[in-house]
N, C-alpha and C positions, 0 to 999 in steps of 0.2 A: 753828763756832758758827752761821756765817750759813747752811750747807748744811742742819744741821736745823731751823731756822728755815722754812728754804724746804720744805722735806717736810712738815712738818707741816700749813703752809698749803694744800698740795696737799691734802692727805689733808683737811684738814677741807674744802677747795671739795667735791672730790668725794662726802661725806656728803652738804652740804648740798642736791647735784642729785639724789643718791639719795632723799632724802628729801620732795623737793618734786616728783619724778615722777609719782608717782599722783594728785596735785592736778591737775596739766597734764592728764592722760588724761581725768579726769573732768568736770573744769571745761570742754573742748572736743571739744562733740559732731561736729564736723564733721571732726573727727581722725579716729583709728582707725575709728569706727563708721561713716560715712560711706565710707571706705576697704571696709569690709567687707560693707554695703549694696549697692556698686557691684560686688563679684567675684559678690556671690550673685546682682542681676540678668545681668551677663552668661553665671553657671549655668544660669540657668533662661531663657533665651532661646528662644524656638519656635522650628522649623524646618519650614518646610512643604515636606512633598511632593509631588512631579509627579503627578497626578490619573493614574487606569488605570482601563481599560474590558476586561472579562472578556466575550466574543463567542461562542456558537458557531456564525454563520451558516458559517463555512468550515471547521467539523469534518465530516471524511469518517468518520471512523472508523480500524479497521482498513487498510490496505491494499497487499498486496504486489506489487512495480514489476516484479523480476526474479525470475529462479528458481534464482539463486544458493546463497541458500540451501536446505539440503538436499540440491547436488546438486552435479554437475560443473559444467554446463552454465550459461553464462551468459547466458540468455535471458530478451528484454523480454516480461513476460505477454502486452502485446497482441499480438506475435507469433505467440503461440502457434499461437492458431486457423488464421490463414496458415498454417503449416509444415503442420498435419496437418490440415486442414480434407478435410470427405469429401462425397459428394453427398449421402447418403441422412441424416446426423446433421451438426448443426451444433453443434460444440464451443463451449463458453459461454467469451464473452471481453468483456472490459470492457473498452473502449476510451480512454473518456474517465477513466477510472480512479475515477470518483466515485460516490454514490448517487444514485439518484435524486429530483429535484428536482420529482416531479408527487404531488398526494395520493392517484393511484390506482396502484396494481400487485398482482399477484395473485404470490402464493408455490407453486411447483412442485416435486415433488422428482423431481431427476436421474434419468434413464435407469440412466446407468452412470458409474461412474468409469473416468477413462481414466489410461494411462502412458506413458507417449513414451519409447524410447530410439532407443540410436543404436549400430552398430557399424562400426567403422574397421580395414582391414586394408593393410600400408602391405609388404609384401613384396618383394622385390625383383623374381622373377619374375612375369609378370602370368595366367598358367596356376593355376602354385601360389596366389598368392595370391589369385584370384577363386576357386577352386575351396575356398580353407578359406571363404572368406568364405561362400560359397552353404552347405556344410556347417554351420557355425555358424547360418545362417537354419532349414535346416531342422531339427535339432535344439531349437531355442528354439520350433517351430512344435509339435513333438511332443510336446515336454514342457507344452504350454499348452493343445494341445488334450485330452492328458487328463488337466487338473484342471479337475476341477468349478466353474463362476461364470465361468472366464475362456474369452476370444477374442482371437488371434493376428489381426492384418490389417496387411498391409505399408504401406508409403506410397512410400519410395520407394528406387528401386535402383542403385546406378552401378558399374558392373565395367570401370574401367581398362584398355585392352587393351594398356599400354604398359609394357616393360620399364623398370627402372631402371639409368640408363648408369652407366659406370663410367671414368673418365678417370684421367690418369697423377696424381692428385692427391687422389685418393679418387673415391668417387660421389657421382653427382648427385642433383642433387633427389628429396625422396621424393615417388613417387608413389603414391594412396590411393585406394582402392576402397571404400566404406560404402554404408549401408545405416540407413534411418530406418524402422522401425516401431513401430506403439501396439499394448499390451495394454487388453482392455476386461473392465473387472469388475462384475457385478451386485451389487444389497445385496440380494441375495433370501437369501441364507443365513445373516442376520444379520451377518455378521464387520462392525468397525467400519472406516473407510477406511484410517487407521492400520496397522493390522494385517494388510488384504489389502495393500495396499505392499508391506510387510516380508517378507510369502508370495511375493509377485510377486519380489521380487529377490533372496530365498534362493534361490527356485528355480532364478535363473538363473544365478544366481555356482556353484551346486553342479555347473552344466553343467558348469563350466570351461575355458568359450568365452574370454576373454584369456589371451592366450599372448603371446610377443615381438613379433612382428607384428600380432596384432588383438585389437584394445580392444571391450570394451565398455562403455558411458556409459549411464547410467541419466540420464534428464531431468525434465521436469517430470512432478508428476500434478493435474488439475484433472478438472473434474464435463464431462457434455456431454449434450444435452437433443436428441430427436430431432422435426425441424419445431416451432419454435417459432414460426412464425405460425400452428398450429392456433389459439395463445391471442387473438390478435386478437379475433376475436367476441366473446372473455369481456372483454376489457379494454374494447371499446368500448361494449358495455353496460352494465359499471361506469361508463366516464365519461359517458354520457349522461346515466342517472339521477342521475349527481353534479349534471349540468347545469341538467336541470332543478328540483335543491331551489338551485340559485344562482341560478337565474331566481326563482325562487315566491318567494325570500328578498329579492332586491333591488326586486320589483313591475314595475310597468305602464311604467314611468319610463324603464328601459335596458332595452337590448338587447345579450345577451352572443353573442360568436362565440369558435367553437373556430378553433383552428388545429393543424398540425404531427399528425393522424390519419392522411396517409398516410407516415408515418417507417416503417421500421422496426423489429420487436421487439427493442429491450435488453432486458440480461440480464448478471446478475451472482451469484456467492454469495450466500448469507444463511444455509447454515451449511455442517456435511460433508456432507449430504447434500442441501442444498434451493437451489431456483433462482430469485429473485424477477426479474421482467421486468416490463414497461413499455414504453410510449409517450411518445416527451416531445414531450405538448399545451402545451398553451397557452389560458387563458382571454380574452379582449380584452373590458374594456366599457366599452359606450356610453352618452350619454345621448340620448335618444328626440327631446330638443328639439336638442339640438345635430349630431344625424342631419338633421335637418328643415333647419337651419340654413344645412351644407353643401349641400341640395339648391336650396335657393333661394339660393344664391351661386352655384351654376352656371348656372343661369336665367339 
């Protein structure tokens, strides 16, 4: 008796919290609403981000370091001109790897395109093997002389006069006899750079100059521009007249000086076929009182 007594009482507490629930929620704003004011401001909280600056003063553009790609040979461009450089043409090389930094230069297009290879004959005897090696030059000389646009010209030659020894443990070191020459191609026939390549080293793979002992290595191809300080005179009368609309623009007040006119012609790409060069001048300017200035503080 006394056990349902107690259940009962239980049972009816818990109605009466059931029922006086939603009084509580409503009658106290600072409850749940309050509670759920404060999730939705820590939702909507701002986050700021770190400020960026989008620059193109140190965009070069384009531009290729090695001549790996495309090819065997792992050579630094600026090398280039070093390895095959010649008296009478001076192969175009960018040194500083960059465009240039002056607002004058005049656009040229290329002589010729040139091709670098290289061929390596590693033989055991140095008879046989200087002797394929010279036969492979002149063959690749015959077949270049008679196709049309191109020209054969060695650069340079080494013929090993040393056998390779042979010890109770095998042989020694190899010894190698090469040979680095350029082919040169004109665009007078139309063909696109692309394509003469392709012509230039089918032709020579069809030789079937590599055999066991001697390779041949296709290297880089770049543009190459013959006496490029003929362009000096034109460059320097672009920058003069540059000169003087920077004079006529700044007046009677300053006085501008060039500098860096006796550098050198650079010279870089600006497409497959074309050569942009330049002088890297320099403008300096004065003011006309503060010229004056300096001379009476040497007084």
């Amino acid at each position: 008796m006394n056990a349902s007594l107690t259940t009962t009482s239980r049972f009816q507490a818990t109605l009466i919290k059931c029922l006086l629930l939603p009084l509580v929620l409503t009658t106290a704003p600072g409850g749940l609403q309050a509670e759920s004011q404060s999730s939705k401001e820590e939702a909507e909280e701002i986050v700021m981000l770190s400020p960026f600056e989008v620059s193109a003063s140190g965009d070069q553009g384009y531009a290729a370091n090695t001549t790996l790609a495309g090819t065997r040979i792992r050579t630094n461009l600026k090398d280039v001109g070093s390895a095959i450089s010649v008296v009478t043409a001076q192969f175009l090389q960018d040194t500083s790897g960059a465009s240039p930094q002056v607002p004058i230069t005049v656009v040229k297009r290329a002589d010729a395109m040139v091709i670098q290879f290289a061929l390596a004959a590693t033989g055991d005897k140095a008879d046989a093997r200087n002797a394929e090696l010279t036969t492979a030059i002149d063959a690749i000389s015959a077949a270049i002389k008679n196709t049309p646009g191109l020209r054969f010209e060695p650069r340079e030659i080494m013929l090993a006069s040393a056998d390779r020894t042979k010890t109770l443990i095998g042989k020694g070191g190899i010894v190698t006899s090469y040979a680095h020459f350029v082919i040169f191609s004109d665009f007078s026939d139309g063909m696109r750079p692309y394509q003469r390549v392709k012509q230039v080293r089918d032709l020579l793979t069809g030789l079937k100059i590599s055999t066991a002992t001697t390779k041949l290595l296709d290297g880089p191809v770049g543009l190459y521009i013959r006496q490029p300080s003929q362009y000096r005179a034109e460059l320097l009368a672009k920058i003069f007249a540059d000169l003087e609309v920077v004079k006529k623009g700044l007046g009677a007040e300053f006085e501008v000086f060039v500098s860096g006119l006796n550098s050198g012609v650079k010279m870089r790409t600006c497409s497959e076929t074309d050569i942009e060069l330049w002088l890297d001048y320099s403008f300096t300017i004065r003011s006309i009182r503060e010229l004056e200035a300096r001379k009476s503080d040497k007084k």
